[in-house]
N, C-alpha and C positions, 0 to 999 in steps of 0.2 A: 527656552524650551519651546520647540513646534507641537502644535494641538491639530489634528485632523480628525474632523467630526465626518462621521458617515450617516447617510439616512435614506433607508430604502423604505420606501413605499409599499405599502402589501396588501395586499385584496382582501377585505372585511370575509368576503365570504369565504376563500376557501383557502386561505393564508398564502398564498402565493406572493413572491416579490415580484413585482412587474416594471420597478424602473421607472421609465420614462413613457410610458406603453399604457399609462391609466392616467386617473384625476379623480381627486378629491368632487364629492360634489354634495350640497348643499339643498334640505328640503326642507317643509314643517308640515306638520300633520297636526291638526285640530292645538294650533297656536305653541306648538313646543317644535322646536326645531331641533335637525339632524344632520349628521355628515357623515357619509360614508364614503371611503377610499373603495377601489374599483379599479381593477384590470381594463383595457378596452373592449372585451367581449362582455363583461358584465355590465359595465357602463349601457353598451349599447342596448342591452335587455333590458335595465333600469328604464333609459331614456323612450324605448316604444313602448313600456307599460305604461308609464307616465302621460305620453301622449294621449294612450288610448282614452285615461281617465278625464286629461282634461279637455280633451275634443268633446267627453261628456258633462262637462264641468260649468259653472259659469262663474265669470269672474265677479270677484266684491271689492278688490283694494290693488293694491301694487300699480307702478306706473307700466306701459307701454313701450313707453323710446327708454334707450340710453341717455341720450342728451338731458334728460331730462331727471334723472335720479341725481341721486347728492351722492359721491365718493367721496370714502376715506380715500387721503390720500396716499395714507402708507399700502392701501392693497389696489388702488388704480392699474387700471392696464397701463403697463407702460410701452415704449418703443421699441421695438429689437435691435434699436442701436442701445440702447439703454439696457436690453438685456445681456447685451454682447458683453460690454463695459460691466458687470456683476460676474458675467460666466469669467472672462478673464480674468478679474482681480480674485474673484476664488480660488482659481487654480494658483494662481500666483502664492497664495495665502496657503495652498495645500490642501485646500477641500476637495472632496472627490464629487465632481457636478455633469451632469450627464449632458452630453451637447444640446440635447434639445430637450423641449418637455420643459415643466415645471421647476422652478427653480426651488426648493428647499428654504421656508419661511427663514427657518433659524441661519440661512445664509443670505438671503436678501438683508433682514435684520442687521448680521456682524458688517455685511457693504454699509449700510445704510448710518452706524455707529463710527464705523472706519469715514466715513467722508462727512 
């Protein structure tokens, strides 16, 4: 029996699917943290309000560099050889994955299980 799992992406704000064309993105506000999925035109309105605030803002905690934080390793950036090698075996598998863009947790996951 073949399984094909489909997973589109859809804009918090105004339900739109946008594919490959947004990103999940990650904040907290007064110690509770949030995610909101995002088209690229809202993304980009999220990211210069955000700016604005914290060009007003001063920092208390979080690091500075990359190098320097602790990665899980299951959500590390990885290589785009590496992401090649996941877009392939998906397809292979029957999953429907969009050439570029973000890959679909629950399909990194099934690679990640498969190997």
């Amino acid at each position: 029996m073949a399984r094909k799992v489909v997973v589109e992406m859809v804009d918090d704000i105004d339900g739109t699917v946008f594919g490959d064309e947004g990103e999940s993105i990650s904040y907290a506000v007064d110690g509770v943290e949030y995610v909101i999925d995002l088209k690229d035109e809202h993304a980009v309105e999220l990211g210069e309000t955000f700016e604005y605030y914290i060009a007003h803002s001063t920092r208390v905690g979080g690091r500075k560099h990359h190098a320097d934080r602790q990665v899980n390793p299951a959500t590390a950036r990885r290589s785009s050889g590496e992401t090649q090698k996941i877009r392939a075996w998906a397809i292979e598998q029957g999953y429907k994955v969009s050439s570029r863009g973000r890959i679909p947790t629950e399909i990194e996951q099934a690679f990640n299980d498969a190997h």
